[in-house]
N, C-alpha and C positions, 0 to 999 in steps of 0.2 A: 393949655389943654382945654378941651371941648368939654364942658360940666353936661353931666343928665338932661339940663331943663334947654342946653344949645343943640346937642343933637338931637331930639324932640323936636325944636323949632326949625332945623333942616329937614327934617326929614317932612315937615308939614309943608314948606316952602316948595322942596324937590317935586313933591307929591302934586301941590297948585301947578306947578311950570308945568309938568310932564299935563296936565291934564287940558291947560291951553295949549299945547302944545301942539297935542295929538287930540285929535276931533275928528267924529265920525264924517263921514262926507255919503249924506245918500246917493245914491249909483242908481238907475235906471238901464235897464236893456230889453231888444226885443229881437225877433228871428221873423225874418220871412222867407218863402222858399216860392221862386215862380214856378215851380216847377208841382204838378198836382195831379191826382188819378184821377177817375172817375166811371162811372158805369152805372148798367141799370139793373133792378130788382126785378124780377116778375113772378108772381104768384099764380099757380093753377091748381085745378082739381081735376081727377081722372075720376068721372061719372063710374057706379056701379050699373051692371046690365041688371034686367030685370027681370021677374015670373021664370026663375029655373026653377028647372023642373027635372024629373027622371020616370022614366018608363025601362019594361023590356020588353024585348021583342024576339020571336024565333022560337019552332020547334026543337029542332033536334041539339040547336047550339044558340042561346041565347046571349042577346046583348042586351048592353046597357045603353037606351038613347039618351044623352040630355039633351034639354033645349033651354032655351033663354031669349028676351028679346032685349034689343038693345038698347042701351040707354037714353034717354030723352038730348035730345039736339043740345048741346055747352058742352063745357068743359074741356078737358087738351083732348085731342085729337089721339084715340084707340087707336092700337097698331096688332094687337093679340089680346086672347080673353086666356086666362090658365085656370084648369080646372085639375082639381088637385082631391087625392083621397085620403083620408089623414083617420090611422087607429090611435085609439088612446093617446092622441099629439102626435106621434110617429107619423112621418109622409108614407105613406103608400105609393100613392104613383100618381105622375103630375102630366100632364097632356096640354102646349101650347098649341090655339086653335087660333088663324086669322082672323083680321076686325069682323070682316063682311059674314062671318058663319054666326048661325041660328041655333046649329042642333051638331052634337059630335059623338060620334057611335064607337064604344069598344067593347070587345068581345069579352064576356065575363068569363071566359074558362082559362083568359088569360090571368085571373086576379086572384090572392090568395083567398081561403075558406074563411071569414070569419064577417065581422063589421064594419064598416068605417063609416065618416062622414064627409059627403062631397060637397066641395065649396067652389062658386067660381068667382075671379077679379078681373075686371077689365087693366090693360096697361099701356102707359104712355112711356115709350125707354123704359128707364127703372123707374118709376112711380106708380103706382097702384093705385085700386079706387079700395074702399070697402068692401068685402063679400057680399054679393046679390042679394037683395030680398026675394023670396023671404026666408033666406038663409040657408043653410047645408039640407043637405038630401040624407039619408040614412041611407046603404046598400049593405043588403046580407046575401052575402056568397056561400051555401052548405055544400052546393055540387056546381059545374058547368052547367047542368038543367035547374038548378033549385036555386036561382036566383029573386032578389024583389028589392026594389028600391019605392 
């Protein structure tokens, strides 16, 4: 029979073998793939138009002209300018004008009675510039005749 102080001494023995036994073995690996995408970046800015402005005009039925000039030569390439009436944040009513127009005329008796504020943006597809300097217009509608921006 195996006394206390001999299976103690197997089991320290067992312990050494198993540990030469089994040894770590470092491993290395790597992955390549010929196979790669690639593509390009391209950054633009859509210029804001400039000097809008708002008049009216007309006897018996007035309008509202704006006008604006266009932005200084860079930036992507205008395709429409939107001029937009906004109460209290609420759109009012939004008007897309071609690149090449100046000045865009609508009849204020078409527009509700109260305030708003006109802004316009130059745009390239869906990319916008900032609203024109030097910023929104105020238009007060009381009557079809009792307009002023």
């Amino acid at each position: 029979m195996i006394g206390r102080r001999g299976r103690v001494t197997a089991l320290v023995v067992g312990a050494a073998l198993t540990a030469t036994l089994v040894t770590a073995t470092p491993a290395s690996a790597s992955w390549t793939d010929p196979d790669h995408a690639g593509g390009t970046v391209a950054a633009g800015r859509v210029l804001p138009p400039t000097n809008f402005s708002c008049r009216t005009e007309g006897l018996l039925t007035k309008d509202l002209v704006f006008s604006w000039q266009s932005p200084a030569s860079g930036g992507l390439p205008r395709e429409r300018y939107r001029i937009e009436l906004r109460s209290a944040g609420n759109l009012i009513a939004a008007w897309d004008v071609g690149a090449s127009a100046t000045t865009y005329r609508v009849n204020a008796g078409l527009l509700a009675i109260g305030s708003a504020a006109a802004t316009i943006t130059s745009y390239s597809g869906t990319w916008h510039s900032d609203p024109a300097a030097p910023g929104s217009r105020t238009v007060n509608v009381v009557t079809s005749l009792l307009v002023s921006c």
